[in-house]
KOLKOLZA-76577 format. One record per residue (C-alpha): residue in three letters; z negated, y, x negated. Coordinates in steps of 0.001 Angstrom, whole numbers, padded with zeros to 6 digits. Layout:
! residues N
<guro type="ala" up="Z" north="Y" east="X"/>
...
END
This chain:
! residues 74
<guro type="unk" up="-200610" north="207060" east="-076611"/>
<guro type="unk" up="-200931" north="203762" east="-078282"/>
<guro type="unk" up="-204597" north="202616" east="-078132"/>
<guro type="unk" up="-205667" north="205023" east="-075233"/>
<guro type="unk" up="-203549" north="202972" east="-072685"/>
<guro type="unk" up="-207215" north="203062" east="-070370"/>
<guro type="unk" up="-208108" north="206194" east="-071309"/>
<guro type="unk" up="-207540" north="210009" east="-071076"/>
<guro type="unk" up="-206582" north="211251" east="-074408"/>
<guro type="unk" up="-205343" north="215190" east="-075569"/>
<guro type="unk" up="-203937" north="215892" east="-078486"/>
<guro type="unk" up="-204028" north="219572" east="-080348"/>
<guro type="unk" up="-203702" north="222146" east="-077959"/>
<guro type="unk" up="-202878" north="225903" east="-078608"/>
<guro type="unk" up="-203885" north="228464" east="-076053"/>
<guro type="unk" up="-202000" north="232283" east="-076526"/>
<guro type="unk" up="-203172" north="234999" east="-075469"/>
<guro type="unk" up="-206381" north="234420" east="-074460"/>
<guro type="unk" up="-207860" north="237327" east="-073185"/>
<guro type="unk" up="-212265" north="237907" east="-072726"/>
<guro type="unk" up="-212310" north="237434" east="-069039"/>
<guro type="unk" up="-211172" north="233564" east="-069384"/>
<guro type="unk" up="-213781" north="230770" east="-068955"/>
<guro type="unk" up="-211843" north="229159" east="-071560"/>
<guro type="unk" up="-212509" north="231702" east="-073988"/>
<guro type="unk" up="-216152" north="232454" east="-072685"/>
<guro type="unk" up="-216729" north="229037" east="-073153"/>
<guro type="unk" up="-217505" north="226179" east="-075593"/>
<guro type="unk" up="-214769" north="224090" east="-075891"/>
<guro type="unk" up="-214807" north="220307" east="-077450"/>
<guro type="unk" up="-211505" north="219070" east="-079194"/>
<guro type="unk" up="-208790" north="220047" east="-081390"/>
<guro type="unk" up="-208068" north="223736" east="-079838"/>
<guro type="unk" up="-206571" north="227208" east="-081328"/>
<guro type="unk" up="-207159" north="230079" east="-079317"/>
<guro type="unk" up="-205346" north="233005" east="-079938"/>
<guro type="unk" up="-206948" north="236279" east="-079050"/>
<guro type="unk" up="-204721" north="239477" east="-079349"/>
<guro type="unk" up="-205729" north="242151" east="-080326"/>
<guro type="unk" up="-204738" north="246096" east="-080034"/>
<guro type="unk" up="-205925" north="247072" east="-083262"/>
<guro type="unk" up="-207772" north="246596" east="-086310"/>
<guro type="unk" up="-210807" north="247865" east="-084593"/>
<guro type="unk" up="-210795" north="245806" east="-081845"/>
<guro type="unk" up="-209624" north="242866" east="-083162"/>
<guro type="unk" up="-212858" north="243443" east="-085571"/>
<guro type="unk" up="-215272" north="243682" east="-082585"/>
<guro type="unk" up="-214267" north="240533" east="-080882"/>
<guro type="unk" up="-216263" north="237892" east="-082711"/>
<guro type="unk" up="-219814" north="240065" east="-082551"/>
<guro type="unk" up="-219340" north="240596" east="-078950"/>
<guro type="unk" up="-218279" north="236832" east="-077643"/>
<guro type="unk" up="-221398" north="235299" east="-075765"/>
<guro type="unk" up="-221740" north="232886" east="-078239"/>
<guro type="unk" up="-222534" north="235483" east="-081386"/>
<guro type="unk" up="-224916" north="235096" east="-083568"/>
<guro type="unk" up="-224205" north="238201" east="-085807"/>
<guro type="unk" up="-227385" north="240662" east="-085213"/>
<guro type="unk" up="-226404" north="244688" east="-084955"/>
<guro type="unk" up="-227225" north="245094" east="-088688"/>
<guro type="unk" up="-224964" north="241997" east="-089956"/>
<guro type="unk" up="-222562" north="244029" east="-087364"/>
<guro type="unk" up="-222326" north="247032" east="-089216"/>
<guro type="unk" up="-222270" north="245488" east="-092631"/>
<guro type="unk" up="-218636" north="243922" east="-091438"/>
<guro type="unk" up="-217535" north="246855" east="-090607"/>
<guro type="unk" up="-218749" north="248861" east="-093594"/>
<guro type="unk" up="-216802" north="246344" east="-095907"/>
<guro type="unk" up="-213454" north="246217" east="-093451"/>
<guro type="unk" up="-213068" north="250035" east="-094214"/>
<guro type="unk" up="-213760" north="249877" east="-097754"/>
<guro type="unk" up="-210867" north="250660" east="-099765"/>
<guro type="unk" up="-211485" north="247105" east="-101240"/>
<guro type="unk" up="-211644" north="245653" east="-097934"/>
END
C-alpha cells in the first residue's frame, strides 16, 4: 500500500463466526475489525455481551436488558 512501503499495514478485516472460546474474541483487539458472533437464539444472542470478559454491565443493568427485550415494545 502506497505510503506503508516500510511498514506492516492491515486494512478492515471481518472475522465470521467467531465463537467464545477464541482468543480473538476473548480479547482486545486494536484496528478496524467486525466480529461476527452467531448466535442460536434471541436469548443467547442477548447474553453474549454481559458475559464477555470485558463487561461492564452489573447483574441489575443485566436484567433491566432483558426486561425491555421481552417487552411487547421491545
Amino acid at each position: 500500500m502506497q505510503g506503508y512501503e516500510n511498514g506492516f499495514f492491515l486494512g478492515g478485516s471481518l472475522f465470521d463466526r467467531v465463537t467464545t472460546g477464541m482468543k480473538t474474541y476473548q480479547e482486545e483487539i486494536f484496528g478496524p475489525v467486525l466480529q461476527v458472533a452467531r448466535a442460536r437464539d434471541f436469548d443467547e444472542a442477548l447474553a453474549l455481551p454481559s458475559q464477555h470478559p470485558m463487561a461492564m454491565a452489573s447483574p441489575s443493568s443485566r436484567a433491566t436488558a432483558t426486561r425491555r427485550a421481552n417487552s411487547p415494545r421491545g
